[in-house]
C-alpha positions, 0 to 999 in steps of 0.5 A, spaced: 467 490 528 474 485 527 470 483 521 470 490 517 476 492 520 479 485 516 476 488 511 479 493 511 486 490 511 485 486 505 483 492 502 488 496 503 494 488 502 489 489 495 491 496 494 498 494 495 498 488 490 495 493 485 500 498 486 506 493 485 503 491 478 502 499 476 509 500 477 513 493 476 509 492 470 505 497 467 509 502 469 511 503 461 504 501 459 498 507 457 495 506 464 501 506 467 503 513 464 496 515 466 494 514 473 502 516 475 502 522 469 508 521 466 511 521 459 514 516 456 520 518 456 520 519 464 517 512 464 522 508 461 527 513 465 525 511 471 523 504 470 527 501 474 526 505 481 519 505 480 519 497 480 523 497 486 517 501 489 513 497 487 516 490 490 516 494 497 509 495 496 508 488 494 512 486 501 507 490 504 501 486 502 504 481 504 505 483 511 498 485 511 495 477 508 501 474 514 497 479 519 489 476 516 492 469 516 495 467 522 493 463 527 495 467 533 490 473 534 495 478 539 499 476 534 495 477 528 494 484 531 500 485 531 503 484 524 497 488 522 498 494 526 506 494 524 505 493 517 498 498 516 503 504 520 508 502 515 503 503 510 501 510 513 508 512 514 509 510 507 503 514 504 505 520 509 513 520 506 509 520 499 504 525 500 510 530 502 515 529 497 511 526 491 503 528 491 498 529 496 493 524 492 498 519 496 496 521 503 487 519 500 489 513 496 494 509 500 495 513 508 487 514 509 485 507 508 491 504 512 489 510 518 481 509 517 483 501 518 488 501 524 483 505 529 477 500 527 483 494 528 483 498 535 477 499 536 475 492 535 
């Protein structure tokens, strides 16, 4: 069960890492415009705090990879746990004040990870 539940995790750090490269550098770019329906006026607009955005994701996968890496299995269980409810509170605050879709794409596959760490 420890497996799939780090499986798990990494899916999630993953998503986070493609996450950070949508909005740090492909905000402006056609995928960019698309996946976060925007124009490309209110791309260049927003550019910067979408690349601010987008390295607090990226701090976010790096705490998930920190809890899969380290040595210390409490602690390991630890991090993870801390970072993934981060990742849900994130996706929750995003999901009231942006777009539903953030709830299924980033709360939901961080949720769905944590009970499975807690269950392993």
């Amino acid at each position: 069960m420890m497996l799939i539940a780090n499986c798990l995790v990494a899916v999630v750090a993953a998503l986070h890492m493609y996450f950070l490269a949508l909005e740090m550098f492909l905000w402006e770019k056609p995928l960019g415009l698309k996946t976060f329906r925007n124009t490309p006026e209110k791309a260049k607009e927003t550019a910067v705090l979408a690349a601010n955005q987008g390295l607090y994701n990226g701090f976010l996968a790096a705490g998930l990879a920190w809890g899969l890496i380290h040595s210390n299995p409490g602690f390991a269980f630890q991090i993870k746990t801390f970072f993934l409810l981060c990742v849900i509170v994130a996706g929750a605050y995003g999901a009231a004040t942006v777009s539903r879709r953030i709830l299924y794409v980033q709360a939901a596959p961080a949720a769905l990870a944590l009970i499975l760490l807690w269950l392993a």
